[in-house]
C-alpha positions as CSV (number, residue, x, y, z in Angstrom):
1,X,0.0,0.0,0.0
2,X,1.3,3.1,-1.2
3,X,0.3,6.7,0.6
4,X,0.7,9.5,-1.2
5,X,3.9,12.6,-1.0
6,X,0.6,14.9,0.0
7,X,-1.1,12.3,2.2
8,X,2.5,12.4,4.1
9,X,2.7,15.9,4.1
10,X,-0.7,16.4,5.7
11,X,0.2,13.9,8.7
12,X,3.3,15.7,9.0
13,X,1.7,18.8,9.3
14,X,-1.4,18.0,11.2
15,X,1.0,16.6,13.8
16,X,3.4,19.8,14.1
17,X,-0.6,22.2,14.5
18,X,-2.1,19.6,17.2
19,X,0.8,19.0,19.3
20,X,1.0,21.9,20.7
21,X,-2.5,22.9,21.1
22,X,-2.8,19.6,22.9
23,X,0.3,20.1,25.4
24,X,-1.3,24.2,26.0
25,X,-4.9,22.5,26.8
26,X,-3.3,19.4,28.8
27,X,-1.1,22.3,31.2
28,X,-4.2,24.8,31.2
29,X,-6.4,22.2,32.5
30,X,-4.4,21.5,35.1
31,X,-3.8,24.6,36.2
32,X,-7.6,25.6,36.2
33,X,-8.4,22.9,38.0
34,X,-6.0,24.1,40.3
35,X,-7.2,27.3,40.6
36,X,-11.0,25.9,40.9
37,X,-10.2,24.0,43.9
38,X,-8.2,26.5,45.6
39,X,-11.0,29.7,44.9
40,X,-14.1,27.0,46.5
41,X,-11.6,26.5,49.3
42,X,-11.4,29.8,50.0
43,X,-15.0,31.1,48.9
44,X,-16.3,28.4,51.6
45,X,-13.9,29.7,53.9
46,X,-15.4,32.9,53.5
47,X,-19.0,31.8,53.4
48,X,-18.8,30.1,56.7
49,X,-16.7,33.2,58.6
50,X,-20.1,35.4,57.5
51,X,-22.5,32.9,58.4
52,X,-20.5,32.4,61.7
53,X,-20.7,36.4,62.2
54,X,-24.1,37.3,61.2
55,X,-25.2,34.2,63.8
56,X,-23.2,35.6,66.9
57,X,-25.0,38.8,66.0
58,X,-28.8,37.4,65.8
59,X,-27.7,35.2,69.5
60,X,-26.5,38.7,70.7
61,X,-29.5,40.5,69.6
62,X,-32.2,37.9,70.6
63,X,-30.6,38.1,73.7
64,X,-31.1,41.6,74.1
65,X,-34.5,41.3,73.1
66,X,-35.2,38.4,75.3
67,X,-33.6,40.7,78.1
68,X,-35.4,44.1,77.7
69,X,-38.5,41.9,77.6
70,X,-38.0,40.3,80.8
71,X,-37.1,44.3,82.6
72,X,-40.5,45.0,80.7
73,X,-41.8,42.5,82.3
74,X,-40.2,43.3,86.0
75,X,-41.3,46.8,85.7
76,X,-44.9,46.0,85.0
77,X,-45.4,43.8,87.6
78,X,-43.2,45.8,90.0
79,X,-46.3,48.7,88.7
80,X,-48.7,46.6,89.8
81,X,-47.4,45.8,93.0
82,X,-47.3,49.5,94.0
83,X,-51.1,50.1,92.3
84,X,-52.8,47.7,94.9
């Protein structure tokens, strides 16, 4: 079987294009995989720090709230006291 001087040439030269593109998207992938892993790392990292803070700060202010309820509560019944 006999391939052609142009059939050669082609093989030749489709080789020499696609290598390289192939090596650049084998190293890119990689490296944004990389990079994908690290950014959810951090982004979740993140996430949970502001989930953390804005929960300390509801516990705080429920607190708060559960305490001025309860000197509500002391004063009216301290009102009452003194009414009868």
């Amino acid at each position: 079987m006999k391939i052609s001087i142009r059939f050669k040439f082609f093989i030749v030269l489709l080789a020499f294009s696609l290598g390289p593109l192939l090596l650049a998207r084998a190293f890119t992938g990689r490296t944004a995989d990389s990079m994908v892993r690290k950014l959810s790392a951090h982004t979740r990292s993140e996430l949970l720090d502001i989930v953390t803070a804005e929960l300390q700060h509801n516990a705080i202010t429920l607190m708060k709230i559960m305490e001025s309820g309860g000197q509500s509560m002391v004063l009216g019944s301290d009102s009452i006291a003194h009414l009868h």
